[in-house]
C-alpha positions in Angstrom: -42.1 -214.0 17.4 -45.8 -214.5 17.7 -47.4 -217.8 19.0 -51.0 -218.4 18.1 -52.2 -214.1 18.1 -50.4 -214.4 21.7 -48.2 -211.1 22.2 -44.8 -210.3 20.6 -42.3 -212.9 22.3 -38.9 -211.7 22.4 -35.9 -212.3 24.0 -36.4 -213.5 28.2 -39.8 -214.4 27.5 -39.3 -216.1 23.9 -37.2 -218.2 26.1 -39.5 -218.8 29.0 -42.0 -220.1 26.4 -39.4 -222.6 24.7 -39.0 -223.7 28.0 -42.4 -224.2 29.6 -43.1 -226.1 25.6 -40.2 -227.9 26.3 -41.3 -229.2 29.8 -44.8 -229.4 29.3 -46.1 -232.9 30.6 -46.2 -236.0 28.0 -50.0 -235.9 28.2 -50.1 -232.7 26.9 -47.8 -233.0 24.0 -48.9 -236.2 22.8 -52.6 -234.9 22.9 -51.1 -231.7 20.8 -49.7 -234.4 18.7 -52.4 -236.6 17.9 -55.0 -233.2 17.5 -52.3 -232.2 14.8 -52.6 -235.7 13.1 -56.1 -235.9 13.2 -56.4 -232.8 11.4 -53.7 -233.5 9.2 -55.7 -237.2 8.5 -58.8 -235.1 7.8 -57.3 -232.7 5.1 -56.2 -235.8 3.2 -59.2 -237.5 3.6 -61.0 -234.6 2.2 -58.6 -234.4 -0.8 -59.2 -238.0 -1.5 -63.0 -238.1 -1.5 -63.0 -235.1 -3.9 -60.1 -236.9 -6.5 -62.6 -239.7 -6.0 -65.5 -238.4 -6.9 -63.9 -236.4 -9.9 -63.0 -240.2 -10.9 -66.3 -241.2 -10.5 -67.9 -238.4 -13.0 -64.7 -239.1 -15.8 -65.3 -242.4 -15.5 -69.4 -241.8 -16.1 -68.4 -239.6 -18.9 -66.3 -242.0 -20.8 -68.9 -244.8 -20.4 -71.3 -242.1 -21.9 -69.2 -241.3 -24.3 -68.9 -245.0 -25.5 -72.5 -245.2 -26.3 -72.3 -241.8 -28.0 -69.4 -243.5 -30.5 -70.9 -246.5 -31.3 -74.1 -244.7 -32.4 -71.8 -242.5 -34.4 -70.4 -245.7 -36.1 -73.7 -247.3 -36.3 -75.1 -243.6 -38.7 -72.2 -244.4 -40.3 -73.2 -247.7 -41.5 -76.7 -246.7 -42.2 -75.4 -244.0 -44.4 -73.2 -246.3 -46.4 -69.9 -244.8 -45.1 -69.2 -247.6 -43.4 -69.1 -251.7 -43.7 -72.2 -253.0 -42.5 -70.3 -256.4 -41.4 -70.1 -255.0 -38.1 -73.2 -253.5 -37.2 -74.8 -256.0 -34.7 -71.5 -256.1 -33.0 -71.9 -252.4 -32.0 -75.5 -252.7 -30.8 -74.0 -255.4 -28.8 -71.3 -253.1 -27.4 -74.3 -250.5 -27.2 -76.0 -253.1 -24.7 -73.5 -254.0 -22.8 -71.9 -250.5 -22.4 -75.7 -249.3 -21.2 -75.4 -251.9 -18.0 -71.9 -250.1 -17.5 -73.2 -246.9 -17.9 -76.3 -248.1 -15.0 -73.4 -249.0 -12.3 -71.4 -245.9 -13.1 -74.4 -243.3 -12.1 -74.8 -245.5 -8.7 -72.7 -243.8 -6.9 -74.6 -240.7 -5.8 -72.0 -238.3 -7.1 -73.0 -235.0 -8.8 -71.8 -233.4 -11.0 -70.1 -234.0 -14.8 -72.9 -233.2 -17.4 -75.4 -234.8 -14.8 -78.5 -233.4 -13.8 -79.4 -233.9 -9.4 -82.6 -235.4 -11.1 -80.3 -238.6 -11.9 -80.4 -239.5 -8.0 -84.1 -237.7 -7.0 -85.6 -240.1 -9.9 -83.3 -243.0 -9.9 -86.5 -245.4 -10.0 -87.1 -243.5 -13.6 -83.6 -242.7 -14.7 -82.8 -246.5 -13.8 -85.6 -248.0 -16.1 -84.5 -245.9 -19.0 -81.1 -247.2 -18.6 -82.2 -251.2 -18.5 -84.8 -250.0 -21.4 -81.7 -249.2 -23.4 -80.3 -252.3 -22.2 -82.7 -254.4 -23.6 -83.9 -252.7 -26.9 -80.4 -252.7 -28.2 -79.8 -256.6 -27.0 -82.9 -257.2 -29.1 -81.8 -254.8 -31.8 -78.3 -256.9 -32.1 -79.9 -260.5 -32.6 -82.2 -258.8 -35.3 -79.5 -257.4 -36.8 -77.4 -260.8 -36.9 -80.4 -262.8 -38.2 -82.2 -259.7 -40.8 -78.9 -257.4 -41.3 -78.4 -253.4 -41.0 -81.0 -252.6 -43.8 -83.6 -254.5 -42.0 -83.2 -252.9 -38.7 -81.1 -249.7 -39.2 -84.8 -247.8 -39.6 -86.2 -249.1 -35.6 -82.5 -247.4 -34.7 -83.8 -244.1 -33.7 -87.6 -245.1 -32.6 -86.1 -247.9 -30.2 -82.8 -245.8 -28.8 -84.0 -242.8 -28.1 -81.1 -241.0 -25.8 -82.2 -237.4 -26.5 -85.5 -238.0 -24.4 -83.8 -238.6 -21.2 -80.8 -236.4 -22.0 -83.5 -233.5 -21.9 -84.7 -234.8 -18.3 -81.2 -235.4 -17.1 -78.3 -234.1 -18.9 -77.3 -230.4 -18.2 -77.2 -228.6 -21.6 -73.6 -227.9 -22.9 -71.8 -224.9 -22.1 -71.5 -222.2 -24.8 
């Protein structure tokens, strides 16, 4: 039997080595001990921070996602597919999803579909994000007062994601 690369142990001197383990003084095993825990507490820390951050970037992708949607539904209802009752409702959820999506890039978490140029630029990256915040706010009370027809053609002038998902936004794999 090998202990820690030491030579082959067998039989008398196996023995001797149970023994002087055995007997070794309390100070000594208990600081074995609590070297063994600490290293034990640091692999599951480590594990932790990365599930963490892996919940950090799905949950940044899903908020992303959500603004992706509801401009999907609002094409629809500019192209007649769908009922136009319900179009200020989603540049409301646009707006308030936006603020979401500002709190879910604060943690300084790469990775996901995120460029490092998130973090380096926050000032910029941040500004974008309230501008989008705003514009659709404004873009939902137009909408309630003057309707779909007379605001669905600002839509793609006034939120403009494809300018900062070329700065910031990793292309997507092939």
């Amino acid at each position: 039997m090998r202990l820690l690369g030491r030579e082959e142990l067998t039989g008398p001197a196996l023995q001797r080595r149970a023994y002087e383990l055995e007997n070794e003084p309390r100070s000594v095993r208990l600081r074995r001990t609590a070297k063994g825990l600490a290293l034990a507490a640091l692999l599951a820390a480590s594990a932790i921070a990365a599930a963490d951050d892996q919940d950090a970037i799905d949950y940044r992708r899903h908020v992303m996602k959500t603004l992706g949607e509801q401009l999907a539904a609002i094409d629809m209802i500019l192209a007649k597919k769908a009922p136009a009752d319900s179009f200020a409702v989603h540049l409301k959820v646009i707006a308030a999803t936006a603020t979401q999506a500002k709190k879910a890039f604060e943690p300084k978490i790469q990775g996901g579909s995120s460029k490092p140029e998130v973090w380096s630029n926050w000032p910029d990256f941040a500004r974008r994000l309230d501008g989008l915040v705003a514009s659709s706010d404004e873009l939902a009370k137009a909408a309630k007062d003057a309707g779909a027809a007379a605001v669905g053609p600002k839509i793609k002038s006034t939120l403009d994601c494809e300018s900062c998902h070329k700065v910031y936004m990793l292309p997507p794999k092939p």
